[in-house]
Structure formats: C-alpha cells, structure tokens
C-alpha positions in Angstrom: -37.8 -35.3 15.6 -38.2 -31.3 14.6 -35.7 -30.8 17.0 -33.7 -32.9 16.0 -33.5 -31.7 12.5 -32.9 -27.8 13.8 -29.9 -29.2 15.4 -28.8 -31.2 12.5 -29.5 -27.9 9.8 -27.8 -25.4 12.3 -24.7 -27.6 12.4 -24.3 -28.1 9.1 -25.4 -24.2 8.8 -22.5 -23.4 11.1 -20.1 -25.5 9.1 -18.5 -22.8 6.7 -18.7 -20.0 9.6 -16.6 -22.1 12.0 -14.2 -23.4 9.2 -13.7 -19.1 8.3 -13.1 -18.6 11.7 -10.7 -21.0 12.1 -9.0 -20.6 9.2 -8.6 -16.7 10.2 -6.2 -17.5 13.0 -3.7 -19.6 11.1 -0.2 -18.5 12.0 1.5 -17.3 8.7 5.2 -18.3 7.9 7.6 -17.5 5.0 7.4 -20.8 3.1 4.0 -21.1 2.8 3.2 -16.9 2.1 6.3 -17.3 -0.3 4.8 -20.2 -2.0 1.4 -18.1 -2.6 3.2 -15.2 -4.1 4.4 -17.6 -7.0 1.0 -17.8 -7.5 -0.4 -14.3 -8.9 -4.3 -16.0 -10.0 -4.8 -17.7 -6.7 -3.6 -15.5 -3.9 -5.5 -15.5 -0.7 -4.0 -14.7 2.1 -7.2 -14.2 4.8 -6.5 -17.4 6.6 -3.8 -15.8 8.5 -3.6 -14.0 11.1 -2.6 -10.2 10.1 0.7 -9.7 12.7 2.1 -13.3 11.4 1.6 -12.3 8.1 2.6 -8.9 8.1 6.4 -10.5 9.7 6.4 -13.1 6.8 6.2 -10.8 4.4 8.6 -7.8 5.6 10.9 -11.4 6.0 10.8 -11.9 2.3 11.0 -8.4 1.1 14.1 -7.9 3.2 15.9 -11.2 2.8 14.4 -13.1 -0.4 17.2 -14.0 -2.5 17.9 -12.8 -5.6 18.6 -16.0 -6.9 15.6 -17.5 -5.6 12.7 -18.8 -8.1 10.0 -16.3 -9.5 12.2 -13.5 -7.0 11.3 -10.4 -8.6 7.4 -12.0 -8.5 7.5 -12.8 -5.2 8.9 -9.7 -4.0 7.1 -7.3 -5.8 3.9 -9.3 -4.8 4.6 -8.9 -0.8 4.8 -5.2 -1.6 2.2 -5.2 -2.6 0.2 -7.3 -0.2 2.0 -5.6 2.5 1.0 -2.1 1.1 -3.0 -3.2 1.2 -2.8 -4.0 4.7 -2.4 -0.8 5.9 -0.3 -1.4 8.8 2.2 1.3 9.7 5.1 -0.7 9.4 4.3 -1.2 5.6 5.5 2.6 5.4 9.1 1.7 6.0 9.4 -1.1 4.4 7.8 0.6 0.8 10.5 3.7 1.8 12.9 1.4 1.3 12.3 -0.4 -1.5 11.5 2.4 -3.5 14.7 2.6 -5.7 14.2 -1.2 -6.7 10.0 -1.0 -7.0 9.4 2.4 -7.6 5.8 2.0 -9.5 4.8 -0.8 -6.4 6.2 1.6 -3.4 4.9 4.9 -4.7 1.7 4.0 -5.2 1.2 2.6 -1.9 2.5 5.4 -0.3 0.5 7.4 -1.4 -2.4 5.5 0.5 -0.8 6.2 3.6 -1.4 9.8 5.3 2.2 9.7 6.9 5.1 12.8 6.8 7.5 10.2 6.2 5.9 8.8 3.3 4.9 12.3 1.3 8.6 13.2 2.3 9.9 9.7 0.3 7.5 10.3 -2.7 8.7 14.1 -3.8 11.9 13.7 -4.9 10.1 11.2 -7.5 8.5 14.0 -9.0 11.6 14.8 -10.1 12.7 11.7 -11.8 13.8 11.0 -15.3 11.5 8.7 -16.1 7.8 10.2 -17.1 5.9 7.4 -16.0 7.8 7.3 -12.5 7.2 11.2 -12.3 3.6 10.4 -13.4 3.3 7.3 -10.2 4.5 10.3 -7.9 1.9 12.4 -8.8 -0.8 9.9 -8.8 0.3 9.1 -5.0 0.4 12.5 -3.4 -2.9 12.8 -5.7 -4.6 9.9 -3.6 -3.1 10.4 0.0 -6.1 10.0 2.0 -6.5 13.1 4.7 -4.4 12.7 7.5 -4.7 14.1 11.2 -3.4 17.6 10.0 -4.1 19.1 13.9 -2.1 17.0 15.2 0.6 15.8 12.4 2.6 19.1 11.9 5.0 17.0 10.5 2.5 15.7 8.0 1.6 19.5 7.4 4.8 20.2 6.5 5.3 17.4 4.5 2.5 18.2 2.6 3.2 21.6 2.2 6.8 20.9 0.6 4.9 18.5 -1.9 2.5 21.8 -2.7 5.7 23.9 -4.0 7.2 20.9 -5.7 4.5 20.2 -7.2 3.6 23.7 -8.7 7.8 23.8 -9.7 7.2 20.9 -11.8 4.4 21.8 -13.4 5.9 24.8 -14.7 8.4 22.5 -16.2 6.9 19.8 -16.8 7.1 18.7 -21.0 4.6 15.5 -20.7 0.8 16.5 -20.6 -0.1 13.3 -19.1 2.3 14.4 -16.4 1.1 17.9 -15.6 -2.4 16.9 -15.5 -1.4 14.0 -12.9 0.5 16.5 -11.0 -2.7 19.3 -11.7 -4.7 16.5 -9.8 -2.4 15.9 -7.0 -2.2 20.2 -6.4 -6.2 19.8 -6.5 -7.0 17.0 -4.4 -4.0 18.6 -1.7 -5.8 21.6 -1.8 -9.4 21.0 -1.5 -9.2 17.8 0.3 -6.3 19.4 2.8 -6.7 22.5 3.0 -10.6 23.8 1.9 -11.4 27.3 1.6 -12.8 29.0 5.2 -11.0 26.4 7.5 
C-alpha cells in the first residue's frame, strides 16, 4: 500500500513538470503569437519552441499589415519580444525597423555586442529629437562587452561611437542628454577598454 501511494504522489508530483515540458515544444505560428501581442497583460510566450517563434515573429514585423487590428501594438510588441531573445537574427530585423520604432530598436540594440548594431545606433545620436538622442545614448551606454580580440569590426565600431559621442557632448544643449551620453563614454571606456590592458 506505501508503495502504492509513492507512485500515486510522484505522478501527480510529476504532473506540472511534464505539462512545462510539453508545453515548451509547441510549434509557434503567426496567428496564434499575433493573437498574444494584442494582449500586452497576459503575454507568455515560453510554450514555444524558440526557432518557431523567433520565424513568427520576424513574419509579423516584416509583413503585418498596416491595416490590421491593434498593428502598431502588435508590431512594436514582437520587437520587442524578438529583441529579449537574444538571437542574432533580432539584430537585423531591429536595424531595420529603426526609422518606424526608434525608442523599441535602439534600445535593444544596445543589448547586443554586434559592429552592425553600434554602427546603426550612432547616427541617432545625432537626431532631432532629445529623447531619441537620449535612447541612443542609453544603448551604446548598456552594450554588454563583446569579443573585442576577435571582433575588430566591433572595435571599430565602438571606437567611431567614442568620437561621436565626445562630438556631441560638446554640443549637446539637453543636460539629460549629455549625462546619458557622459554614461555611454564611461561605461565604453572602462567596461571596453580598462586602464593597463
């Protein structure tokens, strides 16, 4: 009868791991990731599995139509999710959707330690709009430390960001602005480049 019971508890212990596991595989598809981005307080998208999702949702920022229902939402939202993922092909896909997302597409880039991606966030810094200037500087003042031995690229990237960064800031008119792009010089330089090395 004890061992019975065992059986019967580790079953129903079992229960909510197998159901996670399962529910980790599911295949995503537009429709249904489409449908969860209308939903900004309830979206959960760890039931799918990452390659499937990661399609779906470069699919509906590249093709979603304009005249679709809660568009903007829903597009601005698979940024977004796509950004968090951290998959290399989000770096692209944020490049080019910069001009319509700006505040969505620089920050994400700047969580990304990719030449391409510090090369598509400087000319922000240059922008009209303060608070777009201010999202520039906020991303190359969080890009996490890259492979800088073997990324000359990124190195040279970087590097470009350095002067255009210390350009602006001898420009720049909005304090909130500087000190972003006084944080972005600091963080490139210590975090980068340390003293001694």
């Amino acid at each position: 009868m004890r061992q019975i019971s065992l059986l019967i508890l580790t079953a129903i212990l079992l229960i909510p791991v197998a159901a996670t596991v399962a529910l980790a595989a599911v295949p995503a598809d537009v429709d249904t990731v489409r449908l969860i981005l209308t939903a900004p307080d309830n979206q959960d998208f760890s039931m799918f599995e990452e390659s499937s999702l990661v399609e779906a949702l470069i699919e509906i920022i590249e093709n979603d139509p304009e005249t679709a229902a809660y568009h903007e939402q829903v597009v601005s939202g698979a940024l977004k999710v796509l950004g968090g993922l951290h998959v290399p092909e989000a770096v692209d896909v944020l490049i080019g959707k910069l001009e319509e997302y700006p505040t969505i597409c620089l920050y994400w880039l700047g969580t990304y330690a990719s030449a391409d991606g510090v090369a598509a966030i400087v000319p922000y810094l240059d922008s009209e709009d303060a608070s777009v200037r201010y999202e520039a500087a906020a991303a190359l003042a969080s890009l996490p430390e890259g492979d800088l031995e073997n990324d000359e690229e990124l190195v040279e990237q970087i590097w470009i960001a350095v002067e255009s960064l210390y350009e602006r800031t001898q420009v720049e008119e909005d304090e909130a602005v500087k000190e972003a792009m006084q944080a972005a010089l600091r963080h490139i330089m210590v975090d980068f480049f340390p003293a001694g090395e």
